[in-house]
MARLUMTI-673579 format. One record per residue (C-alpha): residue number from 0; chain; x, y, z. Coordinates in Angstrom, 1 decimal. Layout:
<atoms>
[NUM 'A' [X Y Z]]
...
</atoms>
This chain:
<atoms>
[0 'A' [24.6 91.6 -122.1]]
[1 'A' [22.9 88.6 -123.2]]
[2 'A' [21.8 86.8 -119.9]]
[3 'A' [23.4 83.5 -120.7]]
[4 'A' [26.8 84.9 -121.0]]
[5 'A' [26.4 87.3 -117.5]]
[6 'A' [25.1 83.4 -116.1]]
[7 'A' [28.8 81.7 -116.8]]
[8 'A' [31.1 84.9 -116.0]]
[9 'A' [31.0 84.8 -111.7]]
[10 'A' [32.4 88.3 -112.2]]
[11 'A' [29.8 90.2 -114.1]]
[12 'A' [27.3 91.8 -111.7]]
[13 'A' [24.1 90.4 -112.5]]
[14 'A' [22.1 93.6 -111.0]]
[15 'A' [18.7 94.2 -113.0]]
[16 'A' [19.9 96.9 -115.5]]
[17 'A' [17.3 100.1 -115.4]]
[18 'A' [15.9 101.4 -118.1]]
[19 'A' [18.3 103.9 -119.9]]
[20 'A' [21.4 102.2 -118.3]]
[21 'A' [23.9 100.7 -119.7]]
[22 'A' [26.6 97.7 -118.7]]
[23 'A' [30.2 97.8 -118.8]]
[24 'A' [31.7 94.2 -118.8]]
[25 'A' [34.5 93.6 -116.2]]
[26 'A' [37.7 92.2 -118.6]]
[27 'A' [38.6 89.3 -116.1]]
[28 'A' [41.9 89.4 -114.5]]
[29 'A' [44.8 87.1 -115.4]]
[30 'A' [45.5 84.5 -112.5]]
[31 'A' [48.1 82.6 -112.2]]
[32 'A' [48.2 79.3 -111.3]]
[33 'A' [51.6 78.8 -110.3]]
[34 'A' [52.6 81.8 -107.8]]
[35 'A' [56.2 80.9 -108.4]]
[36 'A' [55.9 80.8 -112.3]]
[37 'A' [57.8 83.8 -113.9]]
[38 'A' [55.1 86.6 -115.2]]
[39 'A' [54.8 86.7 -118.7]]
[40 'A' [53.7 89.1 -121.4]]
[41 'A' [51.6 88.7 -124.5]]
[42 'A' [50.4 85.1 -125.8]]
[43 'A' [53.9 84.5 -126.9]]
[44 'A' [54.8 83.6 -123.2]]
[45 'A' [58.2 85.8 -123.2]]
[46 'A' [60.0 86.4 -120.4]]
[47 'A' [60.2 90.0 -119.5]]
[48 'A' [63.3 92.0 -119.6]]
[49 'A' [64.5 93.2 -116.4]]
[50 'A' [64.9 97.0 -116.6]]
[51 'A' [68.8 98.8 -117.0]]
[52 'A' [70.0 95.5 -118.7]]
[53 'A' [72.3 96.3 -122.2]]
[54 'A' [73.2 93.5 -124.1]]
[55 'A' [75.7 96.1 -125.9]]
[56 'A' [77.1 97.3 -122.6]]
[57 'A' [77.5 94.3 -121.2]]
[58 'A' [79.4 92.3 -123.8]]
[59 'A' [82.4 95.3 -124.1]]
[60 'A' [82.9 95.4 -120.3]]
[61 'A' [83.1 91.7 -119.6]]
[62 'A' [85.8 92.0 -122.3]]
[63 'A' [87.5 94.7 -120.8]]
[64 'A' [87.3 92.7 -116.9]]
[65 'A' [88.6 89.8 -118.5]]
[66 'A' [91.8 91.8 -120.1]]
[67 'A' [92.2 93.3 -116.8]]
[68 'A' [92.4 89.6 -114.9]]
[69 'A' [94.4 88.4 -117.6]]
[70 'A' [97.2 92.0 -117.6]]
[71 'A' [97.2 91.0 -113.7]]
[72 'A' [98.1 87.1 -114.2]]
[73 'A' [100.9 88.3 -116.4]]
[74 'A' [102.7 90.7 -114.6]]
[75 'A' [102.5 88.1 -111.5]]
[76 'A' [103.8 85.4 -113.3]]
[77 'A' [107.8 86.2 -113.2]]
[78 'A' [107.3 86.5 -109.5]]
[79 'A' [106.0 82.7 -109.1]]
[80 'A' [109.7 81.3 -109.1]]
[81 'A' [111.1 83.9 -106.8]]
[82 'A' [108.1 83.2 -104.2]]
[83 'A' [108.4 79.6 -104.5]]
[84 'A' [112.1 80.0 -103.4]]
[85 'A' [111.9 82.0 -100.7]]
[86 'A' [109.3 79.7 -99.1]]
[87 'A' [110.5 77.3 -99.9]]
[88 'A' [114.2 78.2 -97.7]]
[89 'A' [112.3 80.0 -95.3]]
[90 'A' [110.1 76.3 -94.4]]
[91 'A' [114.0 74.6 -95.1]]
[92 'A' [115.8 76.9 -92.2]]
[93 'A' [112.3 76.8 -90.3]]
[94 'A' [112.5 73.0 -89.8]]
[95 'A' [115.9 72.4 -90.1]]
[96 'A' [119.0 72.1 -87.7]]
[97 'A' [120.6 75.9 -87.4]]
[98 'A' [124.3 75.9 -89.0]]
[99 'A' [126.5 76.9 -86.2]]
[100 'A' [129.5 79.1 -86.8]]
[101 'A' [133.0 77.8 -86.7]]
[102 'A' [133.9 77.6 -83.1]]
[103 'A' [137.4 78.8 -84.2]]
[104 'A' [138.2 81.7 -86.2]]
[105 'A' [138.9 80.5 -89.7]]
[106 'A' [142.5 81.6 -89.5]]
[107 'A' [143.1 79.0 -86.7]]
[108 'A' [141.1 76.3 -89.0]]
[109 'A' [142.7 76.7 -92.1]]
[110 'A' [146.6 76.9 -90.6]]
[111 'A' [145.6 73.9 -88.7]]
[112 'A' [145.4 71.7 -91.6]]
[113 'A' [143.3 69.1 -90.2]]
[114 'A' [139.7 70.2 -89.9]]
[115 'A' [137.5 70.9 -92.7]]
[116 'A' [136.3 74.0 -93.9]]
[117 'A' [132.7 74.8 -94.9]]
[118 'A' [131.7 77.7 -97.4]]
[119 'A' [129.8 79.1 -94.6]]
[120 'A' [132.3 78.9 -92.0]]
[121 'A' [134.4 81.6 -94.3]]
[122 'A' [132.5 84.4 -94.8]]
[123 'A' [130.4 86.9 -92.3]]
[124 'A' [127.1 86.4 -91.4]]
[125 'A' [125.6 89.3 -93.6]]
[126 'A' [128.1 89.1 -96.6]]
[127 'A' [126.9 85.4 -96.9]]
[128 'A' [123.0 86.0 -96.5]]
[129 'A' [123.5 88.6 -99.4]]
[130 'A' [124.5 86.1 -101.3]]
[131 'A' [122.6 83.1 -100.9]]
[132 'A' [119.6 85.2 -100.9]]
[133 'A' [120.4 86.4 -104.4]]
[134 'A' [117.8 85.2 -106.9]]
[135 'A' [118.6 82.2 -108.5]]
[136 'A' [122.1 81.4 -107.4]]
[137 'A' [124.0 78.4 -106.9]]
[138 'A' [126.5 77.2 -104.3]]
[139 'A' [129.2 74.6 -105.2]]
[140 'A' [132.2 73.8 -103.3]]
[141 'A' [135.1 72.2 -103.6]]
[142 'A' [139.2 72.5 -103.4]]
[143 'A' [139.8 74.1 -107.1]]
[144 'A' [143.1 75.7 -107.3]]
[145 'A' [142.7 79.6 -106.4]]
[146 'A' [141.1 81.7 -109.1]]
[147 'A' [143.8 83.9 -111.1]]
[148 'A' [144.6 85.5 -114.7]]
[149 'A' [148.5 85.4 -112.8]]
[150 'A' [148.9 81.1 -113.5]]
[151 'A' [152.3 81.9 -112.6]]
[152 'A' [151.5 83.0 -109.4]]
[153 'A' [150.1 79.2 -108.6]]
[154 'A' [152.9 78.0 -109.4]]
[155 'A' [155.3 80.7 -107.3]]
[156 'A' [153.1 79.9 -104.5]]
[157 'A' [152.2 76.4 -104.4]]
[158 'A' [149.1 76.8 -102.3]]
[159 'A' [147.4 73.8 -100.4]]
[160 'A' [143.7 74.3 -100.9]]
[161 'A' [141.5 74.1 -98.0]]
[162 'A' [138.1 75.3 -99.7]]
[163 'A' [136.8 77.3 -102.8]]
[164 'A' [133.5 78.5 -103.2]]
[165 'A' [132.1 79.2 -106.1]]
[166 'A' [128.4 81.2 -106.5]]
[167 'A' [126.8 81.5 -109.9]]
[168 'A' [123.8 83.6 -110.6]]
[169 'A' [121.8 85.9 -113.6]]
[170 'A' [124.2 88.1 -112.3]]
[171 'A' [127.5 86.6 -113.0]]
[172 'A' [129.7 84.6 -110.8]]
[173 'A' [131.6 85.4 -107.8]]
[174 'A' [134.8 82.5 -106.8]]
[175 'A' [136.5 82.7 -104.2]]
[176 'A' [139.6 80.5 -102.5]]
[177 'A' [141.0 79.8 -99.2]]
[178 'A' [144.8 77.7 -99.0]]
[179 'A' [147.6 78.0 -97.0]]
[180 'A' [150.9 79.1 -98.3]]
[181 'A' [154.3 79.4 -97.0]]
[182 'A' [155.8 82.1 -94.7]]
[183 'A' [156.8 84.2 -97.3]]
[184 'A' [154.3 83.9 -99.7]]
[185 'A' [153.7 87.7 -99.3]]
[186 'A' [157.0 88.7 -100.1]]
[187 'A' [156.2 87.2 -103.4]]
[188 'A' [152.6 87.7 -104.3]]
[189 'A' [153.4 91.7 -104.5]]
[190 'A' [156.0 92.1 -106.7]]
[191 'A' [154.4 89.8 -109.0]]
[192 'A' [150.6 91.3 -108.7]]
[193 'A' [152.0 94.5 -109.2]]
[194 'A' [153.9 93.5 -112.4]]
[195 'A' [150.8 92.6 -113.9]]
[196 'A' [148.7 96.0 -113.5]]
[197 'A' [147.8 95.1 -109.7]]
[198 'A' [147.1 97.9 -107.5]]
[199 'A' [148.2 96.6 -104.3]]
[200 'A' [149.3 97.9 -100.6]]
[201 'A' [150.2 96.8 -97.2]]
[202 'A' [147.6 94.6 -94.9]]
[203 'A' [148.7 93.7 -91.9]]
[204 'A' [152.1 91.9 -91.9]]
[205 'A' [150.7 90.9 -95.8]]
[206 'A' [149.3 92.3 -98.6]]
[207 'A' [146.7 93.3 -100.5]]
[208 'A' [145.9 93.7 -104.4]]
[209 'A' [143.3 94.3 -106.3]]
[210 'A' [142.6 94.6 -110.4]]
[211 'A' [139.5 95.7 -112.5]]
[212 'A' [139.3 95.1 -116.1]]
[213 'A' [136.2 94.4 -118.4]]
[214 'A' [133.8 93.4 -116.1]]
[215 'A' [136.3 91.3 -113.6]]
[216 'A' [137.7 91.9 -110.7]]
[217 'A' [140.2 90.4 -109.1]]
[218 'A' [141.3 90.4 -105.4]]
[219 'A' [144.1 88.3 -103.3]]
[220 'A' [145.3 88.9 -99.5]]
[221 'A' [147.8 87.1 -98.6]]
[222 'A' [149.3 87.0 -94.9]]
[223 'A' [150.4 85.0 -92.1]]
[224 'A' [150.6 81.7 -94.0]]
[225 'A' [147.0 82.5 -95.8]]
[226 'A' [145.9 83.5 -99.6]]
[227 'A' [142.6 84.4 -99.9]]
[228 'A' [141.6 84.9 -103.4]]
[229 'A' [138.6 86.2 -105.3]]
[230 'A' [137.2 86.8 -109.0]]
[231 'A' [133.8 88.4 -109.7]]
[232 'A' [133.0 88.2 -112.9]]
[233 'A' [130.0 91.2 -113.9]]
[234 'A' [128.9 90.4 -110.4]]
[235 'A' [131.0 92.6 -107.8]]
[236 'A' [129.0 92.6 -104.1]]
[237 'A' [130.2 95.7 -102.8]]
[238 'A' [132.8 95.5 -101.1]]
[239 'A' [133.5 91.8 -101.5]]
[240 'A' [137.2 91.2 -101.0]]
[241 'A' [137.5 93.6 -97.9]]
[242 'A' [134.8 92.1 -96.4]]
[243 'A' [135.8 88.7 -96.9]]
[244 'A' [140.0 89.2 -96.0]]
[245 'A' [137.9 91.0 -92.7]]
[246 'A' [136.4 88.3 -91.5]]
[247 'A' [139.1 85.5 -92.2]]
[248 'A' [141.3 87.6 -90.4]]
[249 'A' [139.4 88.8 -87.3]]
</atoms>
């Protein structure tokens, strides 16, 4: 190696070649000035590729994780309204005042003919939270004449309305009535329920009938000055009337 060269390269060793020697020159090393600067390959100055890394892989499975997220938002999507609901009553009958129970049975209230009636004072504790926990439903009250394909029974009767409920869901709709009648309101609410395809029988000192047809049934009580009647249309708790006529006359 020319001796000029050896002079400006620090790392070739300048010790005296001997005669039938020869000198391998040292390829200097690449250093880096910047420890932190990413290493790079060629003269190009192209990143290298991190090993395992599939461009074709990676592009398909992204794809498929997306689908799966978007499958999962979806199927959780008809839930939102149902959750919403429920907390929303549950935060409603977490901060608000408890609605007591009739201090009198409902019998006593409705014959009395001076204090109001509230849907929830007539019916039981469990029939009533199986159906204001339906999904959906709606509540309205008022004094609507009692609920019946029989209009001549109305009219037979002449009831004084003290409260009808009337719940309407997806399901269908469930109405049900509360009046007081006259002391023999029984004696005529059976021959004429029966005349029109009622199936009816004794309850109590009153009676009871009941008719099914094309998705609606139909229920009355009547007893001791009282007519309770009901009409589910396609939506028939189980149960229902018995329940109800149970409760009113406890």
């Amino acid at each position: 190696m020319p001796r000029h060269e050896a002079s400006r390269n620090p790392l070739v060793t300048k010790a005296p070649a001997r005669a039938g020697a020869f000198v391998v020159p040292i390829r200097p090393r690449a250093v880096r000035a910047d420890p932190a600067a990413p290493l790079t390959v060629g003269s190009e100055g192209r990143m290298a590729r991190i090993g395992g890394r599939n461009l074709w892989l990676a592009w398909p499975a992204g794809l498929v994780c997306a689908g799966v997220v978007a499958a999962l938002v979806y199927l959780a999507v008809p839930a939102v309204p149902g959750t919403v609901q429920f907390v929303g009553d549950t935060l409603r009958a977490a901060t608000s005042t408890p609605v007591a129970a009739a201090s009198e049975p409902v019998q006593e209230v409705a014959l009395g003919g001076t204090a109001e009636i509230d849907c929830r004072d007539l019916y039981p504790g469990s029939l009533w939270s199986e159906l204001a926990w339906s999904p959906n439903v709606l509540l309205t009250q008022n004094r609507s004449l009692p609920p019946t394909a029989v209009t001549a029974l109305v009219d037979a009767l002449q009831p004084d309305v003290r409260v009808t409920c009337v719940w309407k869901g997806p399901q269908g709709t469930v109405v049900s009535s509360l009046s007081r009648v006259g002391p023999d309101a029984a004696t005529v609410a059976d021959p004429a329920l029966r005349g029109q395809g009622f199936s009816c029988e004794a309850y109590g000192s009153g009676t009871t009938c009941r008719r099914t047809s094309a998705g609606v049934r139909e229920e009355h009580t009547v007893r001791d000055g009282l007519w309770l009647a009901s009409v589910e249309t396609t939506w028939m708790p189980e149960d229902y009337g018995a329940r109800l006529a149970a409760f009113v006359w406890s």
